[in-house]
Structures are given as C-alpha cells and as structure tokens.
KEKOLZA-932576 format. One record per residue (C-alpha): residue in three letters; residue number from 1; x, y, z. Coordinates in Angstrom, 3 decimals. Each point is the difference from the previous one (the first is absolute). Example, Ala and Ser with C-alpha at 12.3 -4.5 7.8 and 13.67 -1.06 7.14 Angstrom:
<recs>
<"ALA",1,<12.300,-4.500,7.800>>;
<"SER",2,<1.370,3.440,-0.660>>;
</recs>
This chain:
<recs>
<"UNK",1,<84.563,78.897,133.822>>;
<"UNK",2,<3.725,0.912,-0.220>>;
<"UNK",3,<0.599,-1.376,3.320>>;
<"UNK",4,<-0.566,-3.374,-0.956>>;
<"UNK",5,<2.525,0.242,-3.351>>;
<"UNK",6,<2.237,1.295,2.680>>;
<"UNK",7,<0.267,-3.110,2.005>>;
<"UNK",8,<-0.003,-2.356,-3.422>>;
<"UNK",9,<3.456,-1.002,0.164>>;
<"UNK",10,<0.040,-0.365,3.531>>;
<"UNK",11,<-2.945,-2.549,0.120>>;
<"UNK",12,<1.609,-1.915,-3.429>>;
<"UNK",13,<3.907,0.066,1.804>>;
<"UNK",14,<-1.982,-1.642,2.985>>;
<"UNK",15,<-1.789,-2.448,-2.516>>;
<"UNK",16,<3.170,-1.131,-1.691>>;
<"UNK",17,<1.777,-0.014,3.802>>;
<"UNK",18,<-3.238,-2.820,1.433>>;
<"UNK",19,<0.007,-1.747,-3.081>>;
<"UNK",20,<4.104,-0.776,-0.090>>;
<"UNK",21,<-0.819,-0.645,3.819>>;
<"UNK",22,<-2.386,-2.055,-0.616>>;
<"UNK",23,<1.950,-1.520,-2.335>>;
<"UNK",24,<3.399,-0.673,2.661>>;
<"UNK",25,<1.525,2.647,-1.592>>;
<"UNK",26,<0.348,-1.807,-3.344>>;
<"UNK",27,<-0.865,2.552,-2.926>>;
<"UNK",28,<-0.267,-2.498,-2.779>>;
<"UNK",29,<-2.798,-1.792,2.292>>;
<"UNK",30,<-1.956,3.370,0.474>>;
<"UNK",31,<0.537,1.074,-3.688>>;
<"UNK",32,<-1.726,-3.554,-0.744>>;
<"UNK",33,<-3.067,0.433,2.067>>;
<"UNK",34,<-0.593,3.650,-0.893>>;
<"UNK",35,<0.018,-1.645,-3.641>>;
<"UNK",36,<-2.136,-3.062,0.521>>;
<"UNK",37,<-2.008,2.483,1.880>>;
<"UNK",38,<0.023,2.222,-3.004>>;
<"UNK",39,<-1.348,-3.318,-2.034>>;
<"UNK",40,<-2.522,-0.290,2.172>>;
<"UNK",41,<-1.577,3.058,-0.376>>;
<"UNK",42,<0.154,-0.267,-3.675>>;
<"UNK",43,<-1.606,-2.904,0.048>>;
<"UNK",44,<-2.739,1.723,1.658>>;
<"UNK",45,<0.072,2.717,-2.437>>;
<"UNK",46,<-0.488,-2.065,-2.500>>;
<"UNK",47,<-3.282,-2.064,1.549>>;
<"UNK",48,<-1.455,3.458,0.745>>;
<"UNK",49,<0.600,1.141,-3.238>>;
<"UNK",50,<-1.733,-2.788,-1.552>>;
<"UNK",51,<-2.861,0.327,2.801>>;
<"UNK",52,<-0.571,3.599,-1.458>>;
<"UNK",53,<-2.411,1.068,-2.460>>;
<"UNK",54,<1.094,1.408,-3.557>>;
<"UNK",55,<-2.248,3.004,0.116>>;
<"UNK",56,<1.332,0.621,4.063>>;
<"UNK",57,<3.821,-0.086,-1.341>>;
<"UNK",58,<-0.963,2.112,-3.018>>;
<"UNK",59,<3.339,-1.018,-1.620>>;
<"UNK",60,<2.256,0.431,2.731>>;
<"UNK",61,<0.626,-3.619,0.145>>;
<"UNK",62,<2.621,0.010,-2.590>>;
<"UNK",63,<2.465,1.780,1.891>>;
<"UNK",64,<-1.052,-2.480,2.814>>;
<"UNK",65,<0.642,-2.791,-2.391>>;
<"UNK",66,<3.352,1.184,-1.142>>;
<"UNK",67,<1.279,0.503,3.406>>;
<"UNK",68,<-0.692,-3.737,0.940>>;
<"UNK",69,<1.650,-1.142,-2.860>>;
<"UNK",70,<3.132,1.292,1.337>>;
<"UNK",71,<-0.755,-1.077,3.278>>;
<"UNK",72,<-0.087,-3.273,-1.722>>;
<"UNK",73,<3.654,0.211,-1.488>>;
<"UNK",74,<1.008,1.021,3.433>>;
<"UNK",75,<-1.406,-2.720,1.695>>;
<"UNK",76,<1.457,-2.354,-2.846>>;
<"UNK",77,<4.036,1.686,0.781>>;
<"UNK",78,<-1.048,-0.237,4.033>>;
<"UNK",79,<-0.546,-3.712,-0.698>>;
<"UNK",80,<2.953,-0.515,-2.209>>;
<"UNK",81,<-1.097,0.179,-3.228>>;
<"UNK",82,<3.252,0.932,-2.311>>;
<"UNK",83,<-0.537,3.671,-1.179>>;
<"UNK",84,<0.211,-0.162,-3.460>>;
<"UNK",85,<-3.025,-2.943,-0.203>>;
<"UNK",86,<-2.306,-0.367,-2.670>>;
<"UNK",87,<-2.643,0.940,2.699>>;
<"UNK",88,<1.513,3.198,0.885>>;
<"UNK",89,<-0.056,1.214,-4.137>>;
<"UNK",90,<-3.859,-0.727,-0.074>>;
<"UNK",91,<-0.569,1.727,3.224>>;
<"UNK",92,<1.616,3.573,-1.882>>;
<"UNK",93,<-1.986,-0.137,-3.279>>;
</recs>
C-alpha cells in the first residue's frame, strides 16, 4: 500500500501536465475545466444524495450538505458572481 502513495505526485504532476496539454498549454483553460469538472461532480453528489435513504446516511448527510453549499459559492465566483453577494452571506450561515 505505500507504493502507491509513493507514486501520488507523480501520477497528479502528469494529470496537471495532460490537462494544460490538453488545454494548448493555456492554464487558465485547464484550471476552468478541472472546475466545471469539479461542478459536475457535485452536481452528482447532490442527486445521489437525494437518491439515498435517511436511515442508509444515518446523519452523515449534513456534512454532505454543507460541502455542496460551498461548492455552490464556488461555482457562483467561477461564473462571475461578485464575492461579497447577498448569495454568498446565505450560503455561510
């Protein structure tokens, strides 16, 4: 098992390398995929939260439920929401 944490940051430095490649070498392109990649996933977080039973989760979707809601401000400042929104202040109560 040590092996693979070993070879973690090699396989993530050649990650970031393909997706800036794949990206023409612009890092502001690849730091916008990997983030409306990120959304995407959340998304499906959140429908397979939802999908999940109550007495399955036993309470562990809170944490769940927090974590998208700050996915949610993130996906607000990725689209160019202004920081200091009204949105953003409900999302932190």
């Amino acid at each position: 098992m040590a092996q693979p944490a070993r070879h973690a940051p090699d396989l993530l430095e050649a990650a970031v390398e393909q997706a800036i490649a794949i990206c023409d070498g612009d890092v502001r392109a690849a730091l916008r995929a990997a983030l409306i990649a990120n959304s995407f996933l959340a998304d499906e977080v959140d429908r397979l939260t939802k999908e999940v039973s109550v007495g399955f989760a036993r309470g562990r979707i809170s944490p769940a439920q927090r974590a998208s809601e700050r996915l949610n401000r993130w996906r607000g400042i990725s689209a160019g929401s202004k920081l200091g929104s009204e949105d953003d202040d409900d999302s932190r109560a």
